[in-house]
N, C-alpha and C positions, 0 to 999 in steps of 0.2 A: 781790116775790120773798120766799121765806122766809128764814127765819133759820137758817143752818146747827143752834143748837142743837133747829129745831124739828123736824131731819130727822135728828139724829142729837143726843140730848141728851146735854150736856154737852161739847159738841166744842168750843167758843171759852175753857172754862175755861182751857189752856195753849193759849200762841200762842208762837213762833218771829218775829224779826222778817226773817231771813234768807231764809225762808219763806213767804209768806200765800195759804192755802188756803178755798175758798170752796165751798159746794156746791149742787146743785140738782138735783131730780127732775127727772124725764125719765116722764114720765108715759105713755108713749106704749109703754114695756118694760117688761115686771113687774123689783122689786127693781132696778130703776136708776140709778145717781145720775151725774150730770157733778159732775168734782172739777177746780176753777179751780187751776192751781198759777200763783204768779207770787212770781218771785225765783230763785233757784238750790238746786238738792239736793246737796250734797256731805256729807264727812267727818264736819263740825261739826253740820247737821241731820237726817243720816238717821234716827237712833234715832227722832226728834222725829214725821219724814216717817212710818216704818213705824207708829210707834203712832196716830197718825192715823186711818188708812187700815186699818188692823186694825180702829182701834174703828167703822169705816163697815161694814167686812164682819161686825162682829160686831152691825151694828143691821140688819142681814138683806139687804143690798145686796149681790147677787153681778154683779154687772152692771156696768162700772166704767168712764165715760167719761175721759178723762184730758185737758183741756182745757188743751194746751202753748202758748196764742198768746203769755203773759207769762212766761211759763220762758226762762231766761236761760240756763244750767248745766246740767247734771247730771253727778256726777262718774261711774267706775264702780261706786262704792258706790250711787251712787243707783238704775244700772240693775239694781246689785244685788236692791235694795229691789223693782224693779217685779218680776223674774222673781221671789222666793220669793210676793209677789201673786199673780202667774197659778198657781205652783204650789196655792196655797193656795185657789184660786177654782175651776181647774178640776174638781177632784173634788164639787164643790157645784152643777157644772152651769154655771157663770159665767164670764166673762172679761175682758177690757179691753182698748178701744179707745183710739188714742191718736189727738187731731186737735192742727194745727197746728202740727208740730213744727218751731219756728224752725232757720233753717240749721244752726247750733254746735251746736245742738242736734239734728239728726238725724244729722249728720255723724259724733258720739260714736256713736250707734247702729251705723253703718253700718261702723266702724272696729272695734267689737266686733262685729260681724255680728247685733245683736239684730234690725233691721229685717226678719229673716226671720223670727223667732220672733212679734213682736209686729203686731198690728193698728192698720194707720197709715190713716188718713182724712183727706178735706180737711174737712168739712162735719158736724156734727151731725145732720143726716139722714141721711148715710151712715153714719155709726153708729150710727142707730139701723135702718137696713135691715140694717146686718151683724148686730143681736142678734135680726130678727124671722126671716131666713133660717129656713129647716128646718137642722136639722146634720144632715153626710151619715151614713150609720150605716155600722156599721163594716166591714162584706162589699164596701162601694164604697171603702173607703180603701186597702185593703191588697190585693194590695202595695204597698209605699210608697219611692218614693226620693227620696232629698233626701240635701242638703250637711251635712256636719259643721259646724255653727255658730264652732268656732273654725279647724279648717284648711280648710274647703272641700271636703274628700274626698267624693266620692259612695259614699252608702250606701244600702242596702236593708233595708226591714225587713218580715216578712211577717206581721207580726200586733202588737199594742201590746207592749209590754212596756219595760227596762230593757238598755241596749246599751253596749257601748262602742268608739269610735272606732279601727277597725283601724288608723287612721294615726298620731293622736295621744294615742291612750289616753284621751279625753274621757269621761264619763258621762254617756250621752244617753235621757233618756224619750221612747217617742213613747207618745203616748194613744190613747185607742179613735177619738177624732174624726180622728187623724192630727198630730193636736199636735206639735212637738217642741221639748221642752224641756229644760235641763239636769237632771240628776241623776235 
């Protein structure tokens, strides 16, 4: 197996012990990497967590597996962390897949309602079938209805753009693929 700094140099210079992140190509996706997290994301490691994970996107990897089997935690700050990711990924054509999300930890998802935003898998081949799919274009997505992420309200959108929750006042993106995201 490689060495993290051989897939992204200089990435083991700072390490986190709260934290320990590991990486590996996925040769099978253009620009892919599986990122091992094991330990917990909260308060005290996010900054640590996000610059990480910036410097992965910024060594050309927009593809982003997220390998949850040793992840213990994650606070809200941390899911924080993964949505400004996808925001950040998506405009570059990218996204990220999350496999093995232990209980506690999909639980947090599903109580902030992200497990409708994000891409959950059991298997490393299913995420790597979800990044070789076609994405549908955009005449087949819209109109589009789905749930406000934090109250549940059903919404409609008839083209991508920026919304806000006629229930809760939310600020909701959906993207050309049908995405939705906050802000």
């Amino acid at each position: 197996m490689e060495s993290n700094d051989s897939i992204v140099p200089g990435f083991d210079i700072e390490w986190d012990k709260s934290l320990r992140i590991t990486l590996g190509k996925v040769d099978q996706v253009p620009r892919c990497v599986c990122i091992y997290l094991k330990g917990s994301i909260d308060n005290y490691n996010s900054n640590f967590f996000q610059n990480k994970i910036t410097s992965v996107i910024g060594a050309g990897y927009i593809n982003l597996i997220f390998n949850c089997q040793a992840l213990e935690y994650v606070s809200s700050t941390g899911i924080g962390n993964f949505t400004s990711l996808l925001n950040t990924l998506k405009p570059r054509g990218g996204s990220i897949v999350f496999l093995q999300l232990q209980p506690k930890v999909m639980e947090i998802f599903q109580l902030l309602g992200f497990n409708h935003f994000f891409n959950l898998k059991d298997t490393l081949n299913e995420a790597v079938d979800f990044f070789k799919q076609a994405q549908p274009s955009a005449s087949s997505v819209f109109p589009k209805s789905f749930p406000c992420p934090m109250c549940q309200q059903r919404l409609k959108a008839s083209h991508a753009g920026r919304f806000r929750c006629s229930e809760c006042k939310t600020i909701i993106s959906v993207l050309e693929d049908g995405q939705v995201v906050f802000g």
